[in-house]
Chimera marker file (.cmm) of the C-alpha trace (Angstrom):
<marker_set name="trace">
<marker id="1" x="-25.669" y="115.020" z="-51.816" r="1" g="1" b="0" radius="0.5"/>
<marker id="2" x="-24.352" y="111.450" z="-52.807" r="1" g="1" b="0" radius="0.5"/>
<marker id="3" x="-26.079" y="109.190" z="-55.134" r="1" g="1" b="0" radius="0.5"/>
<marker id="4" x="-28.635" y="106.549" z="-54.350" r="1" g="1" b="0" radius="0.5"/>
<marker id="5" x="-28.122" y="103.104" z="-55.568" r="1" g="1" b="0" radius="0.5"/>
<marker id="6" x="-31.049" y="101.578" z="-57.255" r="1" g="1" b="0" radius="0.5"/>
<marker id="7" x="-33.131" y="99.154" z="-54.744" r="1" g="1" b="0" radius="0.5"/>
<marker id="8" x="-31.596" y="95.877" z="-54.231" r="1" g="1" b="0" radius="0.5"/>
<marker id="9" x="-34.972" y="94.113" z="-54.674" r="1" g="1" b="0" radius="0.5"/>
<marker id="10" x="-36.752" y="95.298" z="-57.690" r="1" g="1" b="0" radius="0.5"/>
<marker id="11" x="-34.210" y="97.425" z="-59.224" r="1" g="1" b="0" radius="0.5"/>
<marker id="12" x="-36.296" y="100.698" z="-58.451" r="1" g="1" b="0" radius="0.5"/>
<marker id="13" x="-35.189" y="104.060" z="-57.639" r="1" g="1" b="0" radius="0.5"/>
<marker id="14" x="-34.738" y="104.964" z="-54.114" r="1" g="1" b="0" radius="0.5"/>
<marker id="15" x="-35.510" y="108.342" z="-52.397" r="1" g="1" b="0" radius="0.5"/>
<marker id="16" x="-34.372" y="109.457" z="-49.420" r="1" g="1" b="0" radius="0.5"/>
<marker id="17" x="-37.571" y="109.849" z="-46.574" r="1" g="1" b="0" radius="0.5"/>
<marker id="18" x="-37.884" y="111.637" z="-42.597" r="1" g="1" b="0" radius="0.5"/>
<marker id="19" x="-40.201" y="111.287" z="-40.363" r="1" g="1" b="0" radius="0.5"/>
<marker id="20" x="-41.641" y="114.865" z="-40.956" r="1" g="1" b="0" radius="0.5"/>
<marker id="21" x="-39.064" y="116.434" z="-38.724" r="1" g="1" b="0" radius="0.5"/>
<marker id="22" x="-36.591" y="115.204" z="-40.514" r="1" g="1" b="0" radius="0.5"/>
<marker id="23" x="-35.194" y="113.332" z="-37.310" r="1" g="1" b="0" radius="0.5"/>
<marker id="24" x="-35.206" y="110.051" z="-38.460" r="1" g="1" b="0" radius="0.5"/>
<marker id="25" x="-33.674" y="109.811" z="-42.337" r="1" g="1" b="0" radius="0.5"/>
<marker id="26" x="-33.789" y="106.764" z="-44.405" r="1" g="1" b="0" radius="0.5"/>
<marker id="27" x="-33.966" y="105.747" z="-48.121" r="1" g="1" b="0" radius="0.5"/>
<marker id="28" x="-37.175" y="104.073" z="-49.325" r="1" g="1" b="0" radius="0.5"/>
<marker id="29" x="-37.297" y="102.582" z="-52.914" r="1" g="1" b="0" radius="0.5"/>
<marker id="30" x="-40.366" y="104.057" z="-55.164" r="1" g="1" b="0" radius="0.5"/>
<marker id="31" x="-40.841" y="101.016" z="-56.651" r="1" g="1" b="0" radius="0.5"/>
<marker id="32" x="-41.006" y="98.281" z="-54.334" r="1" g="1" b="0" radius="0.5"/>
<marker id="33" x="-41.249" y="100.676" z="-50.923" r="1" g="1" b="0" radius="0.5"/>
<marker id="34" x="-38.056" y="98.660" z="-49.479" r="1" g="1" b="0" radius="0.5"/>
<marker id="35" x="-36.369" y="100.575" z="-46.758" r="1" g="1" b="0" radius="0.5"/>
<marker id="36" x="-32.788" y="100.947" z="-45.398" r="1" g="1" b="0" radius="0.5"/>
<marker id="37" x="-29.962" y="103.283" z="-44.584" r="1" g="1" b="0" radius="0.5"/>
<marker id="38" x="-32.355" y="104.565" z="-41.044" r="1" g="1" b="0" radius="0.5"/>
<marker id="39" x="-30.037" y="107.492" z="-39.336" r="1" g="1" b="0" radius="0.5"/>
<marker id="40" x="-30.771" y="109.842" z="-36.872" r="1" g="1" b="0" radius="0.5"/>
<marker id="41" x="-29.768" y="113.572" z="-36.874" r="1" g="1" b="0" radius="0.5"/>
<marker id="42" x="-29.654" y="113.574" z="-33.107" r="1" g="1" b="0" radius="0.5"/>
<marker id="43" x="-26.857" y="111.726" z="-33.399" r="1" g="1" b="0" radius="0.5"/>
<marker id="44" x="-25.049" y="113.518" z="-35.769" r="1" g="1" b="0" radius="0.5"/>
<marker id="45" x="-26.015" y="111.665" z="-38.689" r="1" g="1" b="0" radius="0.5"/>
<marker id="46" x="-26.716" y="113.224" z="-42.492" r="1" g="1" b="0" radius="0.5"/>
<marker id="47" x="-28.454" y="112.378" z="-45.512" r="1" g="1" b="0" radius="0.5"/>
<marker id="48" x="-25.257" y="111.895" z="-46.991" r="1" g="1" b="0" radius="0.5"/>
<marker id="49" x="-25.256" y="109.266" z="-44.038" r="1" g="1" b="0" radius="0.5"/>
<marker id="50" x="-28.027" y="107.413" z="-44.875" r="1" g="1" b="0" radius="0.5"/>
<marker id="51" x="-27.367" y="107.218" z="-48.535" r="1" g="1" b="0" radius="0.5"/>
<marker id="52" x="-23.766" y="105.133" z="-47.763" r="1" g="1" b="0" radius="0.5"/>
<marker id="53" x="-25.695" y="102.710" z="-45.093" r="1" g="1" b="0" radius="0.5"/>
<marker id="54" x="-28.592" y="102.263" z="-48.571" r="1" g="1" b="0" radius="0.5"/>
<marker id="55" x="-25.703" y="102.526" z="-50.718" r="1" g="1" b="0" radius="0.5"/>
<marker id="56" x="-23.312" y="99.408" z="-48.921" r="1" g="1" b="0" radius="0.5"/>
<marker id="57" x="-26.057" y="96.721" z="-48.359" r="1" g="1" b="0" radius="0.5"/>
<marker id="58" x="-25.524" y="93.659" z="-49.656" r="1" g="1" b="0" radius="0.5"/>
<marker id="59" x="-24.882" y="93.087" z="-52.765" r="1" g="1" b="0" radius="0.5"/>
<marker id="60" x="-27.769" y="91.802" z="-54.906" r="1" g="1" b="0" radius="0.5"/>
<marker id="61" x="-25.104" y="88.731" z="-56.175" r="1" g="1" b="0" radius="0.5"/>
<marker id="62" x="-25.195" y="87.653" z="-53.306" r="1" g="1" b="0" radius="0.5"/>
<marker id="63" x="-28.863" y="87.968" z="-51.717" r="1" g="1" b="0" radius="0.5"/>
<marker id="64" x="-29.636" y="86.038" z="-55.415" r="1" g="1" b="0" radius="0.5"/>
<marker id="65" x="-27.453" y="83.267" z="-54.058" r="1" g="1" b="0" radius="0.5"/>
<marker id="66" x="-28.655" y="83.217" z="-50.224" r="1" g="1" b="0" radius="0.5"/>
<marker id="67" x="-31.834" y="83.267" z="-52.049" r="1" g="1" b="0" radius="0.5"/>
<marker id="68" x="-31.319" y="80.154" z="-54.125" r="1" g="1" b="0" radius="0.5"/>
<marker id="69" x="-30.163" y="78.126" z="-51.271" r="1" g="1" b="0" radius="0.5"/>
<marker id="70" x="-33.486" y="78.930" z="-49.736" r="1" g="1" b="0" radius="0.5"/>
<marker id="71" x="-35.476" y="77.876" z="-52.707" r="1" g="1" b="0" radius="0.5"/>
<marker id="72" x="-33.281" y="74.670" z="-52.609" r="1" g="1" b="0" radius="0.5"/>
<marker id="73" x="-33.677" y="74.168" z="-48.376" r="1" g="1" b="0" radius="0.5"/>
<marker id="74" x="-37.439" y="72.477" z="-48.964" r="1" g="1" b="0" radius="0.5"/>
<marker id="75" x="-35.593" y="69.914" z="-51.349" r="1" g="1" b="0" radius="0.5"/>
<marker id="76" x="-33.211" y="69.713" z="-48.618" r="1" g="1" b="0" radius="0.5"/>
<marker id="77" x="-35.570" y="69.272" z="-46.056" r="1" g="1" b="0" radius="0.5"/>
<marker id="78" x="-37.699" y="66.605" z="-48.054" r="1" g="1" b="0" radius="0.5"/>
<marker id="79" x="-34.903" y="64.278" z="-49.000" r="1" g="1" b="0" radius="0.5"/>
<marker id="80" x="-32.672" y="65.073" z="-46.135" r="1" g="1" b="0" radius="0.5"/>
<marker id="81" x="-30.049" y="66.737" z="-48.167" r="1" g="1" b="0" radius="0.5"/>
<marker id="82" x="-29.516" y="63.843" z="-50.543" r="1" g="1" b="0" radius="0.5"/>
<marker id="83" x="-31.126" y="65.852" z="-53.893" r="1" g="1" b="0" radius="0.5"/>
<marker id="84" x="-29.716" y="69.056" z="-52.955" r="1" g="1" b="0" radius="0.5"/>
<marker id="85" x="-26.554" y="67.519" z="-52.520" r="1" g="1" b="0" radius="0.5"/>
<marker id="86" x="-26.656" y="66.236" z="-56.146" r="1" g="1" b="0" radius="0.5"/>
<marker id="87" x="-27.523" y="70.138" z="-57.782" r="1" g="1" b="0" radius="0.5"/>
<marker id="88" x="-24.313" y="71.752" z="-59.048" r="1" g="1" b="0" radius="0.5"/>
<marker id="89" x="-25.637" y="74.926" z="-58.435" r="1" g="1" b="0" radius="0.5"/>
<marker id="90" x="-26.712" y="74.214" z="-54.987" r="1" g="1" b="0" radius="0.5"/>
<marker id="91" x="-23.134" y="72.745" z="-53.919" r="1" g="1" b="0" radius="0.5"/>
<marker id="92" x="-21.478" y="76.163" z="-55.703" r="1" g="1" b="0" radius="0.5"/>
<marker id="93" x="-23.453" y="77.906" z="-53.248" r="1" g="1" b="0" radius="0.5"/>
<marker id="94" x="-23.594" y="76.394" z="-50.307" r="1" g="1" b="0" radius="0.5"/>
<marker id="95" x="-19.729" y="75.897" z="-50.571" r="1" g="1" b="0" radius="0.5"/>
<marker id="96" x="-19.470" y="79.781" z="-51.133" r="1" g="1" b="0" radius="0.5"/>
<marker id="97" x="-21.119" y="80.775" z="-48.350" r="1" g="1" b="0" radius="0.5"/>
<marker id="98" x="-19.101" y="77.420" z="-46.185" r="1" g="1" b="0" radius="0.5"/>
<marker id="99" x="-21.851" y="75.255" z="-45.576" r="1" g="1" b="0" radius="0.5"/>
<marker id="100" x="-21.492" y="71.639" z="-45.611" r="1" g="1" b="0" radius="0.5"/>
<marker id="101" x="-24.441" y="69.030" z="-45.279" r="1" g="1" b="0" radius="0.5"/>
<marker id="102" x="-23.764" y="68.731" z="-41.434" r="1" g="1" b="0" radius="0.5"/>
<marker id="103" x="-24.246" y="72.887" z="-40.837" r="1" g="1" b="0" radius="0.5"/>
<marker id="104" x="-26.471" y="73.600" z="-43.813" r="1" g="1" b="0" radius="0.5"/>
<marker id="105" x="-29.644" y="72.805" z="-42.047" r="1" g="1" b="0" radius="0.5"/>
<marker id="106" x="-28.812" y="75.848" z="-38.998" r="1" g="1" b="0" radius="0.5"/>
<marker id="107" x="-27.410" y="77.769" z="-41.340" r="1" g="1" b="0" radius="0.5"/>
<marker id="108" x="-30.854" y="77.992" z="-43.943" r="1" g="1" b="0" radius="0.5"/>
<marker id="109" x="-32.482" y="78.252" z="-40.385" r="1" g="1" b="0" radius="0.5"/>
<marker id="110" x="-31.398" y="81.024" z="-38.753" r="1" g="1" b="0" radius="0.5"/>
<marker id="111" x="-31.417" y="82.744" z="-42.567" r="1" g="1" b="0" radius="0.5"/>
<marker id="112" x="-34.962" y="81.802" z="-42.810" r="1" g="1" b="0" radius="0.5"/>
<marker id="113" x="-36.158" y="83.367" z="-39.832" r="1" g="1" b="0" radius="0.5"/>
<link id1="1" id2="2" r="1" g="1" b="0" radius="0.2"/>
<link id1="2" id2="3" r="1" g="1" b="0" radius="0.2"/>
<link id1="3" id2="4" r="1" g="1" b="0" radius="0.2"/>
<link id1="4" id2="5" r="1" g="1" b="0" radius="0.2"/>
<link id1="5" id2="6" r="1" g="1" b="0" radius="0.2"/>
<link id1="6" id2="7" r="1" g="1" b="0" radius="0.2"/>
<link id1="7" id2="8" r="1" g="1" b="0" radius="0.2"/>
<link id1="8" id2="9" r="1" g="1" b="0" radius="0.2"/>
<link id1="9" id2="10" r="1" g="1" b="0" radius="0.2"/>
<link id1="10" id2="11" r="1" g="1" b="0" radius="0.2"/>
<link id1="11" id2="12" r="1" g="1" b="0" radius="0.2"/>
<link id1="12" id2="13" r="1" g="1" b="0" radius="0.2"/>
<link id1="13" id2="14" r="1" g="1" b="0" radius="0.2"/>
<link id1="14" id2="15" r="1" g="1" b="0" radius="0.2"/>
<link id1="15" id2="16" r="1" g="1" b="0" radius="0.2"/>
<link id1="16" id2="17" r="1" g="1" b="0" radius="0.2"/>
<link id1="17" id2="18" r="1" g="1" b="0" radius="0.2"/>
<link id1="18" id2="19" r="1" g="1" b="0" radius="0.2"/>
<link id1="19" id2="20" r="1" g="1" b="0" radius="0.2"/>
<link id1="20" id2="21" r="1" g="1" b="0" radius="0.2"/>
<link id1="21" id2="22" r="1" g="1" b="0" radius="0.2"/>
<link id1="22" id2="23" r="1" g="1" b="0" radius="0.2"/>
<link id1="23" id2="24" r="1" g="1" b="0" radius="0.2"/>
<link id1="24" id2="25" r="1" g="1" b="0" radius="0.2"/>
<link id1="25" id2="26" r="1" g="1" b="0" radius="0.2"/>
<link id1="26" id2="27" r="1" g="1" b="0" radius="0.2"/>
<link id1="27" id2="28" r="1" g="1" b="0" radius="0.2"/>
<link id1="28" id2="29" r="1" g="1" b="0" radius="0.2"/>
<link id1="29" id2="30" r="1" g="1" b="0" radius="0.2"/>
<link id1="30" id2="31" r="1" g="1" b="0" radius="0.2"/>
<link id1="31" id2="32" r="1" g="1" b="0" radius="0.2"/>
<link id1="32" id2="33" r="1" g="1" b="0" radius="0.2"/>
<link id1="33" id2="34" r="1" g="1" b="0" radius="0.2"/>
<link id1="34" id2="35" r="1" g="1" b="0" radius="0.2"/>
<link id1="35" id2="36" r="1" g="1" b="0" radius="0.2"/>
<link id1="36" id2="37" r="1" g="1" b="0" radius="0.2"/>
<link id1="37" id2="38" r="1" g="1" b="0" radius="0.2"/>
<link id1="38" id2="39" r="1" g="1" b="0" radius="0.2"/>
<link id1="39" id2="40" r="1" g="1" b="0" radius="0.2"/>
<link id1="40" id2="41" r="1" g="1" b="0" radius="0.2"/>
<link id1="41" id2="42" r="1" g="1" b="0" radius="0.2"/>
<link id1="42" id2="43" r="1" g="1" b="0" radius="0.2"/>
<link id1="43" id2="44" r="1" g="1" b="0" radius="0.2"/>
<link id1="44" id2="45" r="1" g="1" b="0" radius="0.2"/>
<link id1="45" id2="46" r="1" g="1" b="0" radius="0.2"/>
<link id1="46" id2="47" r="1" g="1" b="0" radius="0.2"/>
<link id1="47" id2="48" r="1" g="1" b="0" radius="0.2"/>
<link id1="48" id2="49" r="1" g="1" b="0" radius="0.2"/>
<link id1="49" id2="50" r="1" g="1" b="0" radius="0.2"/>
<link id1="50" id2="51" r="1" g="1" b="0" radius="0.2"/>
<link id1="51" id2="52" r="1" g="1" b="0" radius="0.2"/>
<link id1="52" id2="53" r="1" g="1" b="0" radius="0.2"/>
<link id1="53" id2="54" r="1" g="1" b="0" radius="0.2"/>
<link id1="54" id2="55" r="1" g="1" b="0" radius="0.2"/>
<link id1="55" id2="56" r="1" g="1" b="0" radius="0.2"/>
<link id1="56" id2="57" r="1" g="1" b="0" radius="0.2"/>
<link id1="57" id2="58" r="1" g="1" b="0" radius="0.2"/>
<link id1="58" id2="59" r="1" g="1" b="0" radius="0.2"/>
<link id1="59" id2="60" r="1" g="1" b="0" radius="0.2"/>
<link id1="60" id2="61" r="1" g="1" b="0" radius="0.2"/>
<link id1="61" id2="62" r="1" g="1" b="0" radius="0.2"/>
<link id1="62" id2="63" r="1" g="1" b="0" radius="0.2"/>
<link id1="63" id2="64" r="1" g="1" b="0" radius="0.2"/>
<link id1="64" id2="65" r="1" g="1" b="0" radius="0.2"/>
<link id1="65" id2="66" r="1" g="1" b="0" radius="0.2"/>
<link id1="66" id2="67" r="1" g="1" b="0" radius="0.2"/>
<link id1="67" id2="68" r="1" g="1" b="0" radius="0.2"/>
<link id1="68" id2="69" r="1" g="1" b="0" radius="0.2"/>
<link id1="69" id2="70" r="1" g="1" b="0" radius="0.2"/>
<link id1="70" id2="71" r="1" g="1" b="0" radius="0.2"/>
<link id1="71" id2="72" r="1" g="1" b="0" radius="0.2"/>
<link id1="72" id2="73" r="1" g="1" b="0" radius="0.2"/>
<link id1="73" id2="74" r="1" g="1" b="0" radius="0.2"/>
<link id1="74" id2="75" r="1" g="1" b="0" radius="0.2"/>
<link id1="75" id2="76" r="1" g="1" b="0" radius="0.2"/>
<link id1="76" id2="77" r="1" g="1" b="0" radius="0.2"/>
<link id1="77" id2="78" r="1" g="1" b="0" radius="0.2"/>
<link id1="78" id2="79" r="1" g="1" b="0" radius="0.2"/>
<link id1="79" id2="80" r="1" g="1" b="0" radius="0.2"/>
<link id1="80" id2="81" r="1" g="1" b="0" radius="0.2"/>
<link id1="81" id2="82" r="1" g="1" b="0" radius="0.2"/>
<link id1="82" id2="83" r="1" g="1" b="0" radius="0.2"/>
<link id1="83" id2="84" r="1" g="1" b="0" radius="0.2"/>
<link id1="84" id2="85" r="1" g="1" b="0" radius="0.2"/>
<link id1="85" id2="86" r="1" g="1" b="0" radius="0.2"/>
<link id1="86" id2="87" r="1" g="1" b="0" radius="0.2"/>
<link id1="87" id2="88" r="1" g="1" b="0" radius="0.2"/>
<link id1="88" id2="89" r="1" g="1" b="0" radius="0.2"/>
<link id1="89" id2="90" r="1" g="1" b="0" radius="0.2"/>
<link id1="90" id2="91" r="1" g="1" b="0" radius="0.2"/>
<link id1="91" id2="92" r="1" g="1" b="0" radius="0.2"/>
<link id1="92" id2="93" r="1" g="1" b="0" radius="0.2"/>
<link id1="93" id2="94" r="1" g="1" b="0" radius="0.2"/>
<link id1="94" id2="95" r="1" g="1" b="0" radius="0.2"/>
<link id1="95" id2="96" r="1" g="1" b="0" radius="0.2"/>
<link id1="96" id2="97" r="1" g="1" b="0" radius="0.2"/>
<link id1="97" id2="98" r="1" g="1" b="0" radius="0.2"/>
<link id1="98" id2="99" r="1" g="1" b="0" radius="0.2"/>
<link id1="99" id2="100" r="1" g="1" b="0" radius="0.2"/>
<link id1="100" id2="101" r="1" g="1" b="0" radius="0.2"/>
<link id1="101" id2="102" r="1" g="1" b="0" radius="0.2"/>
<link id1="102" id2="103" r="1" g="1" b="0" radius="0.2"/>
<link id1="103" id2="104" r="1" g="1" b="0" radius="0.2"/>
<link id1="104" id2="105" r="1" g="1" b="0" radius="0.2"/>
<link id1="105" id2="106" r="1" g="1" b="0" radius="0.2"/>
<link id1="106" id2="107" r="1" g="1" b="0" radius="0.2"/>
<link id1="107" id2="108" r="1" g="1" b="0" radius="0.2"/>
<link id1="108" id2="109" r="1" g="1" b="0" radius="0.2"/>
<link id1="109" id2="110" r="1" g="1" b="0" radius="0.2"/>
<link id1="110" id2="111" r="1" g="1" b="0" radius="0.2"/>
<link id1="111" id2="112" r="1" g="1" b="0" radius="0.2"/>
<link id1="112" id2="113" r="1" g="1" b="0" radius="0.2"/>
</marker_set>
């Protein structure tokens, strides 16, 4: 069997879970009870299986900085982009992940929902 990752979230370990049949297979982290990697064996599908689709979620860099935008979208919101605009950090991000200050506010919305 491969190795879990730790959780994304919290940093816990995960374990892999079923649904008592062991149909439906999935990792759940011990820690924070965050869940991910779902397969079925009906269709084929392993634990092996559900360890990669745990193991190749995003990357926590990355959920860190969708995260800070989000934290920064009230300011956003507030000022109409004018103090966000003015954050270093914020602009490193947003221009990562392409947004400008005419697509930010979709873009934060459909993430936020």
């Amino acid at each position: 069997m491969k190795k879990i990752k730790d959780c994304l979230f919290c940093g816990g370990i995960g374990e892999l879970r079923d649904e008592g049949d062991w149909r439906t297979i999935w990792v759940q982290c011990k820690q924070c009870d965050a869940e991910g990697g779902y397969v079925d064996r009906h269709d084929g599908a392993t634990e092996d299986g559900a360890i990669d689709k745990w193991n190749n979620r995003v990357e926590k860099e990355i959920i860190n900085d969708i995260q800070y935008l989000l934290n920064m979208y009230e300011a956003y919101i507030d000022d109409m982009g004018g103090e966000a605009w003015k954050d270093e950090m914020f602009i490193k991000f947003a221009t990562k992940y392409g947004f400008t200050k005419e697509n930010l506010h979709k873009g934060l919305e459909e993430l936020h929902c």
